[in-house]
N, C-alpha and C positions, 0 to 999 in steps of 0.2 A: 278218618285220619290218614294223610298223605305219607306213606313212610321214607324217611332220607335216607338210600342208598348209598353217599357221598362214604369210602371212609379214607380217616383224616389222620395222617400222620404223624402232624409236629402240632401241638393244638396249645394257644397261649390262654391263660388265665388270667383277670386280675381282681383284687380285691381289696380295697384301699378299707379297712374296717376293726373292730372292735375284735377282741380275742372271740368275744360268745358268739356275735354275728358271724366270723370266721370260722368256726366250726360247725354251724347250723348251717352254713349255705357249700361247706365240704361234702354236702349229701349228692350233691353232682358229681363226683368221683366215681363213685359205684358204676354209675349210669354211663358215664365216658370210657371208664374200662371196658364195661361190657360190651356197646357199642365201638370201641378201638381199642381193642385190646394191645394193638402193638404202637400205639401212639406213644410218643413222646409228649407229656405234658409239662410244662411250666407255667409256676404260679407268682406271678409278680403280686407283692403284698408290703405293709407298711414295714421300715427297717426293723423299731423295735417289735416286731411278733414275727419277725423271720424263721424264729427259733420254732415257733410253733407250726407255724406250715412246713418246716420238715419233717414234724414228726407226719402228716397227715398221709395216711394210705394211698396209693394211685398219684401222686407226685412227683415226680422223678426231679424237679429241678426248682428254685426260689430264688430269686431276682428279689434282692429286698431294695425299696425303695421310700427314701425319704420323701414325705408329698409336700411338707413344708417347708424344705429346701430353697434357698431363695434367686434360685436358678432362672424361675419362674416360666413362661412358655419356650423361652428359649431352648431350655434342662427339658421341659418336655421335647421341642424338636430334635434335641439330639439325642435323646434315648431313645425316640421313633426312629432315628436313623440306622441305631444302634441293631435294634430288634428289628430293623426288614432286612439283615445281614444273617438273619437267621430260618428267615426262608418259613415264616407259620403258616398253616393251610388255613386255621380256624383260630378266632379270637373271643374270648369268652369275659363279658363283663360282670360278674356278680352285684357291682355296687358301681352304675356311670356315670362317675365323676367326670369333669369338665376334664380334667389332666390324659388320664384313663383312655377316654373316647378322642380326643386327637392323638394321643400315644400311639392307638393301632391303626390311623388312617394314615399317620405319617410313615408307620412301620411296613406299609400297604398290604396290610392283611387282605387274601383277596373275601374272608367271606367275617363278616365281625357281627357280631349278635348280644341283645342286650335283654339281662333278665329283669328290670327295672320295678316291671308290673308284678312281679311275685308278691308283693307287698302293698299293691294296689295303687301303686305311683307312674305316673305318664314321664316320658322324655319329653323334654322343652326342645331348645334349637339342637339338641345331641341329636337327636332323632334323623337327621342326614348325615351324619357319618354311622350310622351302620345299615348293613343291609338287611337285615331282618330284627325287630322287635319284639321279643317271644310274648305268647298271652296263653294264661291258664287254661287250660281244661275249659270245654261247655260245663258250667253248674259247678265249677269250683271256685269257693270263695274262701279267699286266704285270712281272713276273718276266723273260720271253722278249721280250718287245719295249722297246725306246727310250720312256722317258716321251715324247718329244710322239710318238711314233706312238700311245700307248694313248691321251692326250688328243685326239688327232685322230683315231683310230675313237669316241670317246663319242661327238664330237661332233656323229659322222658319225649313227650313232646316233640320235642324239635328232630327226635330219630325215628318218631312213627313208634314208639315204642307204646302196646295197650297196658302193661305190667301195672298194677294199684299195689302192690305190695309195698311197704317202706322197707328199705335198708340201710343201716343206719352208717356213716362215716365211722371210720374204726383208724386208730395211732397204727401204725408203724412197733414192729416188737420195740421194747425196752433195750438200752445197751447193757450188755452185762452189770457194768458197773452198780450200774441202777438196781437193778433185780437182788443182786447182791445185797444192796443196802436194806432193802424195804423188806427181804425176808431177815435179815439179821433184828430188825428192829418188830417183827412180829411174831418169831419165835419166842419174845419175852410176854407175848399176852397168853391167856389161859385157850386151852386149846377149843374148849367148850363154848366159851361165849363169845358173841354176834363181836364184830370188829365194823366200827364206825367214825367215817371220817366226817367233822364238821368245819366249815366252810363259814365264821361267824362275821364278816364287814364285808361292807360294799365299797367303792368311792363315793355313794351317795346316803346320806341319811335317810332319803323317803325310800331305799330299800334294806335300810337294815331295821332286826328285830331286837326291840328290847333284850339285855343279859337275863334280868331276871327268867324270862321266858325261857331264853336256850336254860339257862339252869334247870327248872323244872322239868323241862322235856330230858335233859342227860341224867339228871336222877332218877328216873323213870324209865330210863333206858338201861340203865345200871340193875335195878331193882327185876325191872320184869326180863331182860335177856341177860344179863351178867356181862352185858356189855363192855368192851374195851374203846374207848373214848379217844381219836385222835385231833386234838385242836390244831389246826391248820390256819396260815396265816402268815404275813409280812412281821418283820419288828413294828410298824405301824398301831398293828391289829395288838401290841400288847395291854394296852389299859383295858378296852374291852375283855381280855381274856384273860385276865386277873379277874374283872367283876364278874364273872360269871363263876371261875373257880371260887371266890370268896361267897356266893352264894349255894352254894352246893352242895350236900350231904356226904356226897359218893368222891370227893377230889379223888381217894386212891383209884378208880377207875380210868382215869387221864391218863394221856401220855400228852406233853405240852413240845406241841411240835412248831408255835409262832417265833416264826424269823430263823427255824432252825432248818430248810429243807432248800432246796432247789427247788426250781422248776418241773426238772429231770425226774428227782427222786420224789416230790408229790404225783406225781402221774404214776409212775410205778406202784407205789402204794396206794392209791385209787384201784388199779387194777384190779388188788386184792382182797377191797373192802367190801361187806355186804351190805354195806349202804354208805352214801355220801349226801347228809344232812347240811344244806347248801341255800346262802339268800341267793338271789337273781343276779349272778355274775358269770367270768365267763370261767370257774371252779366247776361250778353244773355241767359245761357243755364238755369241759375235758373230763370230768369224770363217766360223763355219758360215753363218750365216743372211746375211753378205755375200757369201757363192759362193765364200768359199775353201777346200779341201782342205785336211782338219785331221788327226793324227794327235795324239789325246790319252793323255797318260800317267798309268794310272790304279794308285793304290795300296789305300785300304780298299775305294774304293766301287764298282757295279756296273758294267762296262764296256759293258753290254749297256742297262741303262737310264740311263745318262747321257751316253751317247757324245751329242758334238752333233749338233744336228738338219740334216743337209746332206747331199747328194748323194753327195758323198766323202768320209766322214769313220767313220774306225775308232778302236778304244781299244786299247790295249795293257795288258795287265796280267800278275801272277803268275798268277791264278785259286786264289787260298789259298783252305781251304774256308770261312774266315770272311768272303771279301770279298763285299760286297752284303750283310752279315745288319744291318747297325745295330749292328755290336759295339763299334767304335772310334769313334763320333763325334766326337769333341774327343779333344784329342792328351793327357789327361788319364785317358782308359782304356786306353790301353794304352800300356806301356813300352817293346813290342818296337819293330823296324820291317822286319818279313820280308818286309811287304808293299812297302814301300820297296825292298830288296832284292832283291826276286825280280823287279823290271823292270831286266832287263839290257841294257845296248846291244845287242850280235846282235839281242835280239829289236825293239829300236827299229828298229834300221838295217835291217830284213826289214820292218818293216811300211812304212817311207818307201819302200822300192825296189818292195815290191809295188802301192802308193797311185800312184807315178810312172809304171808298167807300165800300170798301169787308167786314166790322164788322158792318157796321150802321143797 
């Protein structure tokens, strides 16, 4: 392994992507700190999740950017003109979109590099505007490992770094305000029993789990830990979160926190919780990346490469042989839901009791 000596002092980032993708592929942070520790970093990322890349550690700056804007390449040339006014040594593409990749050749980054392959996907005609194309490790297959650990050996990679250790992307402290809130609001649960936050919709059906199910697993949670119960959620998420209360033994265990919380102040309280009980959204990855132990419930997609990026944090799945292929993307290809069905409570309530076992 060649190691890159270069170091870079104003280094541009972008990330055109999904809140969960966006915190799974923040494990390059770590990795640019330590390798330039006095850089300046800036993260161009989509406008609405501006808010979330600042909380992220080792960021110093966010260019939030509308990519559907109907500017069109134009809006792209002039924002490339915009950013080579700023003088970047390095340009770092997470996700290279057609926009993204002329962005930084109009910006004239002199050295622009694409992590494309992290995920096992090739550059088309992008592939001449940058000048290096990063590829995994010999013998890593991003199949078998967590996307931000594959994004976090590229990136290792790309500085000669041999380090195999994971380190996980970590928030930015809480603002007071925040802090404030989530202890006033946990002071009123019993001092003795386990504090857990659940995570109950997705935007997609083929990831969300049956009420009944979450019911059984919260009463169960109640029963064997004296659990205190935080439902978490949009006003969206309220019909779901009534049926689940209406099936349940234990409601006085809850605290009904749908459509009641910020952004701000659900991350704060994540921080706090000794578990955040979560379908495959991007609830998981800020809970992970706040230090909380997550146990994610996963139905199509790959539990190995999307579990979140944190210290303690597993996935539970069926392991049908279609999940992880890209077969069911939108709840439009497929009709079944085996995959839905084959996460059964036992095997929930065995992944929380082993998660419990390993942080006690």
């Amino acid at each position: 392994m060649i190691r890159n000596e270069m170091t870079y002092k104003n280094i541009f980032v972008d990330g055109i992507m999904h809140m969960g993708d966006m915190i799974m592929t923040a494990s390059v942070f770590p990795v640019l700190r330590k390798h330039c520790p006095e850089a300046r970093i800036t993260y161009l990322c989509s406008a609405n999740l501006a808010f979330v890349a600042e909380l992220l550690e080792g960021v110093d700056e966010v260019i939030p950017y509308r990519y559907a804007s109907g500017g069109g390449y134009g809006d792209v040339w002039r924002m490339g003109r915009q950013l080579s006014q700023r003088h970047f040594d390095l340009g770092i593409s997470l996700d290279p979109r057609e926009r993204v990749t002329l962005m930084k050749w109009f910006a004239r980054i002199p050295e622009r590099i694409s992590m494309e392959q992290a995920l096992g996907w090739k550059l088309g005609w992008e592939k001449w505007f940058y000048t290096r194309d990063l590829e995994l490790p010999a013998g890593w297959s991003y199949q078998e490992h967590s996307m931000a650990a594959s994004f976090q050996q590229m990136m290792r990679g790309f500085f000669g770094d041999p380090s195999q250790e994971f380190v996980p992307p970590q928030l930015k402290p809480m603002a007071a305000e925040q802090e404030r809130w989530a202890q006033k609001l946990l002071q009123k649960a019993p001092a003795a029993g386990k504090k857990i936050a659940l995570c109950i919709q997705t935007t997609s059906r083929t990831k969300d789990w049956p009420a009944e199910k979450f019911s059984q697993v919260c009463d169960w949670l109640a029963e064997t830990y004296g659990a205190t119960l935080y439902l978490t959620g949009i006003p969206a998420h309220r019909e779901r979160g009534n049926a689940i209360l209406q099936e349940m033994k234990h409601r006085e265990a809850v605290v009904d926190l749908i459509g009641k919380t910020s952004f701000l102040e659900l991350t704060a309280l994540l921080a706090h919780m000794d578990l955040l009980l979560t379908l495959d959204t991007g609830t998981a990855h800020i809970g992970a990346a706040a230090g909380c132990p997550v146990v994610t419930l996963f139905t199509f997609n790959s539990p190995v490469i999307y579990r979140a990026p944190g210290k303690h944090c597993v996935g539970v799945s069926g392991h049908l042989p279609c999940s992880g292929k890209h077969i069911c993307i939108g709840p439009s290809r497929c009709t079944k839901s085996d995959c839905v069905d084959a996460v059964t409570v036992p095997m929930v309530e065995a992944a929380i009791k082993k998660l419990f076992q390993e942080t006690a």
